[in-house]
TORKOL-4160 file (C-alpha; in steps of 0.2 Angstrom, whole numbers, padded with zeros to 4 digits, m for minus):
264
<pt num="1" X="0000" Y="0000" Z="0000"/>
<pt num="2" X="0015" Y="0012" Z="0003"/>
<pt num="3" X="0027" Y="0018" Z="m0011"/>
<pt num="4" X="0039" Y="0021" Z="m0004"/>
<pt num="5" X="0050" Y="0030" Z="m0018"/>
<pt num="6" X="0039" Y="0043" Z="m0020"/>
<pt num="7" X="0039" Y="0049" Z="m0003"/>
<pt num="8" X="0046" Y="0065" Z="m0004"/>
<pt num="9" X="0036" Y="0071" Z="m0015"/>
<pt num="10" X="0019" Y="0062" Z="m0006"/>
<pt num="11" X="0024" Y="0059" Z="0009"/>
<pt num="12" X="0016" Y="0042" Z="0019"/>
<pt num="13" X="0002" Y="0046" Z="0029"/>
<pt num="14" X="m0003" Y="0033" Z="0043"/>
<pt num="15" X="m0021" Y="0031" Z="0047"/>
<pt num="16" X="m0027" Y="0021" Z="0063"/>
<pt num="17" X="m0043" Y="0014" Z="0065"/>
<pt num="18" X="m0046" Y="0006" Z="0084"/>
<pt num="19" X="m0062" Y="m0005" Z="0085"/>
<pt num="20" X="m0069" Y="m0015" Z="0098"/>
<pt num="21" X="m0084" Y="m0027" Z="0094"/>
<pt num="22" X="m0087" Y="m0017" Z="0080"/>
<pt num="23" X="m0091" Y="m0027" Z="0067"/>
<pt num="24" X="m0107" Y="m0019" Z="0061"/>
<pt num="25" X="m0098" Y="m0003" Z="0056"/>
<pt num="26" X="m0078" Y="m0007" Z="0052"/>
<pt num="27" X="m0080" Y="m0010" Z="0036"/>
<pt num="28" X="m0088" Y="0006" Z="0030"/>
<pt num="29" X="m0073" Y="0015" Z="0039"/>
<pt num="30" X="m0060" Y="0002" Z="0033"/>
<pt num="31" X="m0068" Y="0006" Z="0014"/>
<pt num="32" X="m0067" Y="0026" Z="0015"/>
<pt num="33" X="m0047" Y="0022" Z="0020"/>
<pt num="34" X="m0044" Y="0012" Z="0007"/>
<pt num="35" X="m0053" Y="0020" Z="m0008"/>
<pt num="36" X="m0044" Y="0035" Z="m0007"/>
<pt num="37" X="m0035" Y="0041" Z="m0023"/>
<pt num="38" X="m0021" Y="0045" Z="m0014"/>
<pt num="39" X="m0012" Y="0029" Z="m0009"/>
<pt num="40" X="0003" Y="0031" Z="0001"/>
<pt num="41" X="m0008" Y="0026" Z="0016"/>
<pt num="42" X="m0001" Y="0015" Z="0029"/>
<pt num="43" X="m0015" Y="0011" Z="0035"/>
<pt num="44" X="m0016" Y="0002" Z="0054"/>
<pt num="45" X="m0028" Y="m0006" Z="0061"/>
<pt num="46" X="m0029" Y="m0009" Z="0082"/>
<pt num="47" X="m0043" Y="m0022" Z="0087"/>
<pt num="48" X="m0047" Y="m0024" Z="0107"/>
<pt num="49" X="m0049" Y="m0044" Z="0108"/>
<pt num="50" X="m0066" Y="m0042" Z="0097"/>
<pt num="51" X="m0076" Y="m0057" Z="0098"/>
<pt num="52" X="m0093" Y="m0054" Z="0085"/>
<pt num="53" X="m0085" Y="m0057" Z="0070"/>
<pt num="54" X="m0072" Y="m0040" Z="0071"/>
<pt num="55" X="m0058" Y="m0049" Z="0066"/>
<pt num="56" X="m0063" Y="m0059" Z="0051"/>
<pt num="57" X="m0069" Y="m0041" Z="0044"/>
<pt num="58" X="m0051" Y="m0038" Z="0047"/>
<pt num="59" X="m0046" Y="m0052" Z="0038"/>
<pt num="60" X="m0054" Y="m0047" Z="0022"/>
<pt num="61" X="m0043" Y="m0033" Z="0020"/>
<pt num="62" X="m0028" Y="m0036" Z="0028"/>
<pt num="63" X="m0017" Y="m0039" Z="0011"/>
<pt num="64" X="m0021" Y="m0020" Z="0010"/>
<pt num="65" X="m0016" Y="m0016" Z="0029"/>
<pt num="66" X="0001" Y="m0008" Z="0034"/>
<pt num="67" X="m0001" Y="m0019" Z="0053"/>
<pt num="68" X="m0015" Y="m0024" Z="0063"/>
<pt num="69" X="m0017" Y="m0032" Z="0079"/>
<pt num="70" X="m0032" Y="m0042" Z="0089"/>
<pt num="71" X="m0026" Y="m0041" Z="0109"/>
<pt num="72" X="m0034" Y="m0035" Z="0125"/>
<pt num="73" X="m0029" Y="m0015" Z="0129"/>
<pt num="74" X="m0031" Y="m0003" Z="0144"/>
<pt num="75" X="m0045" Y="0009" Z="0134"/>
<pt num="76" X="m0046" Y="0019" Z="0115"/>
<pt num="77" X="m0032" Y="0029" Z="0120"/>
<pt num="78" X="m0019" Y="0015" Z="0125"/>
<pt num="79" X="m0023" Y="0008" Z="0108"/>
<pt num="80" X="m0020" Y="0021" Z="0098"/>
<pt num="81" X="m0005" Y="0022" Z="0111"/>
<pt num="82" X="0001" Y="0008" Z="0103"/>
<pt num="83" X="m0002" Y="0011" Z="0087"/>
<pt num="84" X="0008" Y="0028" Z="0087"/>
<pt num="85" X="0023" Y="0017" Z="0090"/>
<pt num="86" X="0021" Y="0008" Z="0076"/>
<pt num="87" X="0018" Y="0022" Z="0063"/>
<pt num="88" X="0028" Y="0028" Z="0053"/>
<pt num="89" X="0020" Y="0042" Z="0041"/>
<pt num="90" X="0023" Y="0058" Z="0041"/>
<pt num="91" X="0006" Y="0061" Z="0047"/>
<pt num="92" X="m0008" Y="0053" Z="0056"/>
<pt num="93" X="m0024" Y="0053" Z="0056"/>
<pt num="94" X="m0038" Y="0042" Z="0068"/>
<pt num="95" X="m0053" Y="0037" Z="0060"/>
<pt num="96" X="m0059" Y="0025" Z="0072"/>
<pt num="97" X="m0075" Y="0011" Z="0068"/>
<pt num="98" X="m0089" Y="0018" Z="0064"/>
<pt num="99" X="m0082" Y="0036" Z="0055"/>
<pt num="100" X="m0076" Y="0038" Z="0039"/>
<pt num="101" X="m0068" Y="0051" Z="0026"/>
<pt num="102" X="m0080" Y="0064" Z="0017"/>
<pt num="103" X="m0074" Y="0057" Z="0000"/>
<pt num="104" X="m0061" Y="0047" Z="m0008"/>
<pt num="105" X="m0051" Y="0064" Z="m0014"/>
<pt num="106" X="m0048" Y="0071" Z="0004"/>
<pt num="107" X="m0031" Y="0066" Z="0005"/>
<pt num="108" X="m0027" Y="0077" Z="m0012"/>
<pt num="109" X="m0024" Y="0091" Z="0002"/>
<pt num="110" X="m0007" Y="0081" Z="0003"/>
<pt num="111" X="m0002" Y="0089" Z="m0014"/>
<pt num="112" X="0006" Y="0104" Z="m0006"/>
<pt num="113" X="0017" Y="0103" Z="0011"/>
<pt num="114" X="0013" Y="0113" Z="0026"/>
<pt num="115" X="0023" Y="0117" Z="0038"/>
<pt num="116" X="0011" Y="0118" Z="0052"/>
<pt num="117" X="0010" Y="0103" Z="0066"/>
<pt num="118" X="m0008" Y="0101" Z="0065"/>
<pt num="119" X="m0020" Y="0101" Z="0050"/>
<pt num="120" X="m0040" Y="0102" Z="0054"/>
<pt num="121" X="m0054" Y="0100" Z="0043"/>
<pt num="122" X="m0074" Y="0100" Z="0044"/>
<pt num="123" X="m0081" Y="0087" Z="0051"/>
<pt num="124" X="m0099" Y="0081" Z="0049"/>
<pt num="125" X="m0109" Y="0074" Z="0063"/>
<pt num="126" X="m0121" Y="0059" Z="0057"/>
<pt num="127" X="m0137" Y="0057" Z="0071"/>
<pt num="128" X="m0150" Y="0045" Z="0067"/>
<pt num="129" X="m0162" Y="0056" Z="0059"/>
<pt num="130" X="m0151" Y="0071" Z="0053"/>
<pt num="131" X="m0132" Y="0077" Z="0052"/>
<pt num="132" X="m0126" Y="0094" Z="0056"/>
<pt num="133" X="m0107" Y="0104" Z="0054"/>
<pt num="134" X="m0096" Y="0099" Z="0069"/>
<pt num="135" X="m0094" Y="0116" Z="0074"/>
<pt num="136" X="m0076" Y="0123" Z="0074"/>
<pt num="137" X="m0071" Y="0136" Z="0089"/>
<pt num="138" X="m0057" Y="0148" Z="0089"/>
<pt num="139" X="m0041" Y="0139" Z="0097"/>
<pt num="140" X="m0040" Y="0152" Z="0108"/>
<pt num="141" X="m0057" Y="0146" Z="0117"/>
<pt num="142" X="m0048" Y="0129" Z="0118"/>
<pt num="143" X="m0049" Y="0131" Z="0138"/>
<pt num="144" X="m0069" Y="0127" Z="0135"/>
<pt num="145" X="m0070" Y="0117" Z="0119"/>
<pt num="146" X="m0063" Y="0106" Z="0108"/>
<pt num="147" X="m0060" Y="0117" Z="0092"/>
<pt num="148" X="m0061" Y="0102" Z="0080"/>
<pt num="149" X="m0066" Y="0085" Z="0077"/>
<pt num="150" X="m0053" Y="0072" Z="0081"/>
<pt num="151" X="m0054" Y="0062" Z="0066"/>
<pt num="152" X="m0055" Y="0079" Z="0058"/>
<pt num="153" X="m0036" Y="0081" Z="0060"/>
<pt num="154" X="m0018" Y="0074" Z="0053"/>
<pt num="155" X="m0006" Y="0078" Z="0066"/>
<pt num="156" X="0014" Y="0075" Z="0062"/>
<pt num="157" X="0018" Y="0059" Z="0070"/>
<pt num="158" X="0035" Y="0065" Z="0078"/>
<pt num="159" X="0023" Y="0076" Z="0087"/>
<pt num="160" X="0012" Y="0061" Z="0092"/>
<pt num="161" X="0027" Y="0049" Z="0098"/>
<pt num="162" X="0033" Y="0065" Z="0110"/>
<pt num="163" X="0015" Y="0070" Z="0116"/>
<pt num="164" X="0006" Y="0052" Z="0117"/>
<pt num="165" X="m0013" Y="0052" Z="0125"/>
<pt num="166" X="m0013" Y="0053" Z="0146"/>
<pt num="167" X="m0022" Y="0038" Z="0150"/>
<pt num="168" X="m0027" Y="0046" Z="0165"/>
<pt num="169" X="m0041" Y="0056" Z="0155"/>
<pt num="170" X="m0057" Y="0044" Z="0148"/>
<pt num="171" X="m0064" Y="0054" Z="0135"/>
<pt num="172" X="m0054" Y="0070" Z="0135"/>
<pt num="173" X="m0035" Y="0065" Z="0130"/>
<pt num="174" X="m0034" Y="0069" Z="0113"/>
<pt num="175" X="m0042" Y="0088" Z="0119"/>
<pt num="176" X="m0027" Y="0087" Z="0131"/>
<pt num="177" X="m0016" Y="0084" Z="0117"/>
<pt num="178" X="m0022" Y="0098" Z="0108"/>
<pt num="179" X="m0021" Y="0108" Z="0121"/>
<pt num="180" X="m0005" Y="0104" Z="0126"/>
<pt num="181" X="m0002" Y="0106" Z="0106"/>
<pt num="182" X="m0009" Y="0126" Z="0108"/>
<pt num="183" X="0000" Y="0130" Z="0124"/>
<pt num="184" X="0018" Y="0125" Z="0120"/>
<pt num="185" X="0016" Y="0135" Z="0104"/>
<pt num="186" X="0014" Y="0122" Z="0090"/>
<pt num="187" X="0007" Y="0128" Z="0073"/>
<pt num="188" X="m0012" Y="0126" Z="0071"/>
<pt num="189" X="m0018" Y="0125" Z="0052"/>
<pt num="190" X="m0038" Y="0127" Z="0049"/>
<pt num="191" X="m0040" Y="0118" Z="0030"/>
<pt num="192" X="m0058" Y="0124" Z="0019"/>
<pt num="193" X="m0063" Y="0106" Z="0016"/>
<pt num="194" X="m0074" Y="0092" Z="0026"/>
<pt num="195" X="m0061" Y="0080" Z="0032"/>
<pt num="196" X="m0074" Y="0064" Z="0038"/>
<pt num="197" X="m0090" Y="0062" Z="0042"/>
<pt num="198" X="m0093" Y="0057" Z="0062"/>
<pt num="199" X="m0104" Y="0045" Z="0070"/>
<pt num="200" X="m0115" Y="0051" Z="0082"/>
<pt num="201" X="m0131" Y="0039" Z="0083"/>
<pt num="202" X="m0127" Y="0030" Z="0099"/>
<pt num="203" X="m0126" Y="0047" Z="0107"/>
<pt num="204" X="m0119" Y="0052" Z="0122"/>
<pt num="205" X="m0122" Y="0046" Z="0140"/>
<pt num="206" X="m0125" Y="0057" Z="0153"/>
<pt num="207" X="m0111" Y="0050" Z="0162"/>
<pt num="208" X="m0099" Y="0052" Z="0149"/>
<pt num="209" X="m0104" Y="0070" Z="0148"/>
<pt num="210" X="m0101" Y="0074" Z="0165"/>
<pt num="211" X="m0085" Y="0062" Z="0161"/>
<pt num="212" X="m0080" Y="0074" Z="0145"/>
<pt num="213" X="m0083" Y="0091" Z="0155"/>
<pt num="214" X="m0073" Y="0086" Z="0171"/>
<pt num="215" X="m0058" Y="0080" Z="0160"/>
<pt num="216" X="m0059" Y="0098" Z="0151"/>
<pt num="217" X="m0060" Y="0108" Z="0167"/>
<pt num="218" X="m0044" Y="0098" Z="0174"/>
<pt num="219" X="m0036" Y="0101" Z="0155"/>
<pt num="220" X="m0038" Y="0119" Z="0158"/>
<pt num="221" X="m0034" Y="0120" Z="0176"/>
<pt num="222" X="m0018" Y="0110" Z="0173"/>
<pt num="223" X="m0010" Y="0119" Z="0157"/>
<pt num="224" X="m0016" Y="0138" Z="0163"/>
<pt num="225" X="m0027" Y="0138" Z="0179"/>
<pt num="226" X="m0037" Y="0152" Z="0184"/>
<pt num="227" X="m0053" Y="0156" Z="0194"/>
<pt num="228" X="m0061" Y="0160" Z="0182"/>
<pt num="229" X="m0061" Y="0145" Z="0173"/>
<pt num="230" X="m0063" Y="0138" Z="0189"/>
<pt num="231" X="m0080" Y="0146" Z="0192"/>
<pt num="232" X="m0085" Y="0141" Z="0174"/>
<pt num="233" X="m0081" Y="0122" Z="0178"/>
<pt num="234" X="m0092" Y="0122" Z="0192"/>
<pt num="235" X="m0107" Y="0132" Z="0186"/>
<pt num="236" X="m0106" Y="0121" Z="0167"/>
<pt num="237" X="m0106" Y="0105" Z="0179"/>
<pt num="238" X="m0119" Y="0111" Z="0188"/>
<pt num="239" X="m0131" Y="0115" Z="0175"/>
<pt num="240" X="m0127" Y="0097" Z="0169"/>
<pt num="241" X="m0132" Y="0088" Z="0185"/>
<pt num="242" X="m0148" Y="0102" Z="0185"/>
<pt num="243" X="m0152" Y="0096" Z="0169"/>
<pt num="244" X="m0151" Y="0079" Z="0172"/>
<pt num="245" X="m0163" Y="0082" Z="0188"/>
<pt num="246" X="m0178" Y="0092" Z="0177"/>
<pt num="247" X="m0177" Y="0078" Z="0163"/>
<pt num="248" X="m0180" Y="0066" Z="0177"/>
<pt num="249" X="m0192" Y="0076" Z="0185"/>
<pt num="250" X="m0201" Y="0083" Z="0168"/>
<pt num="251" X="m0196" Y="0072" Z="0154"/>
<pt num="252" X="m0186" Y="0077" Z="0137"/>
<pt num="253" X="m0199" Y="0084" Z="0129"/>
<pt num="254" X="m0205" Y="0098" Z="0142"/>
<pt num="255" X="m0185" Y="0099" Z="0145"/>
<pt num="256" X="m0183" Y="0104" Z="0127"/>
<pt num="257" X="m0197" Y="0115" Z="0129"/>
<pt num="258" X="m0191" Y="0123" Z="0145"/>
<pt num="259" X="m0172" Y="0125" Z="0137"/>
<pt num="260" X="m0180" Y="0136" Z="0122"/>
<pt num="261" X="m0188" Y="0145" Z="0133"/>
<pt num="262" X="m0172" Y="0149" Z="0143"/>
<pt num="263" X="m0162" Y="0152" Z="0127"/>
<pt num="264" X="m0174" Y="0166" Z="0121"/>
């Protein structure tokens, strides 16, 4: 899959796709890597020990696969832990089960060299019933949100084998990264196209939410701690929890209802 003569001129670019039981979605995502017209991919694949027919997915295409593995791990972020070390790219990208790229042309962005660290796209967020722009914030609001869509990005992989995710964050170690990234001065470089297409139907649980916020907070507080944000952390947690009570109490809809209210 990788040619490597022509490397300096195209340079390899390592996509990873970790996947857990996941064999209802790995092959769409495994399909928008490997039809890509650009083709110096090395593509990796980290399974978790999958046991619903994962790996003979896997197996299908692994003539076209750079390296893939089927073994127990600590979490997402151990295994793309893992798969960092074994990369080799110039670039690299997670597209995890389930996601997949906008279209088999993104990678013609690769046509020029940058010399930023990070690259971000669009990303677009695919619900049940609808899907909706991920939307982008200024890096400079980092502190409070993710300013992109993970699989939205191609980081330099030297960059990625310094950093490596902090397994000591559940849901927020790649916004750690990022900010980490912004903090120590790292070159940030928004691209005009959709990157992937993201998939949300199984939601979000209220527990990761509160999960997700509280890594953020202790993100923020660690990098460049303030009272300010502080304060911010506890109020936004505690609308969460006060949420979580009226839905209880009232149900979504009149929730909804009530939240439009508030908005106005």
């Amino acid at each position: 899959m990788i040619d490597r003569a022509i490397t300096n001129s195209n340079p390899v670019i390592t996509v990873v796709t970790v996947v857990f039981n996941g064999a209802k979605n790995l092959e769409k995502t495994i399909l928008s890597v490997l039809s890509q017209t650009y083709k110096n991919i090395e593509y990796i694949i980290m399974d978790g020990g999958s046991t619903d027919g994962t790996i003979d997915i896997i197996k299908k295409y692994e003539s076209q696969l750079a390296y893939w593995i089927s073994a127990p791990d600590k979490g997402i972020y151990d295994a793309m832990n893992k798969a960092i070390d074994k990369a080799t790219g110039e670039w690299i990208n997670f597209m995890n089960c389930g996601d997949r790229f906008a279209s088999p042309d993104v990678f013609k962005l690769f046509a020029q060299k940058y010399s930023a660290d990070i690259l971000y796209g669009d990303a677009i967020i695919q619900y049940v019933d609808f899907e909706t722009t991920f939307r982008k914030y200024p890096l400079e609001a980092m502190w409070k949100h993710s300013p992109f869509c993970h699989q939205a990005c191609f980081v330099r992989t030297s960059l990625m084998k310094e950093y490596k995710y902090n397994l000591n964050y559940k849901i927020g170690a790649d916004h750690d990264i990022f900010y980490r990234a912004y903090i120590e001065g790292k070159r940030f470089q928004e691209l005009p196209i959709i990157i992937c297409y993201f998939d949300g139907t199984e939601g979000t649980t209220k527990k990761r939410i509160i999960t997700a916020i509280r890594d953020k907070r202790d993100i923020a507080l660690t990098y460049q701690f303030s009272v300010t944000k502080w304060i911010y952390y506890q109020f936004f947690l505690a609308y969460i929890y006060l949420n979580i009570l009226i839905k209880k109490i009232l149900g979504d809809k009149l929730t909804k209802s009530l939240t439009r209210i508030l908005k106005r």
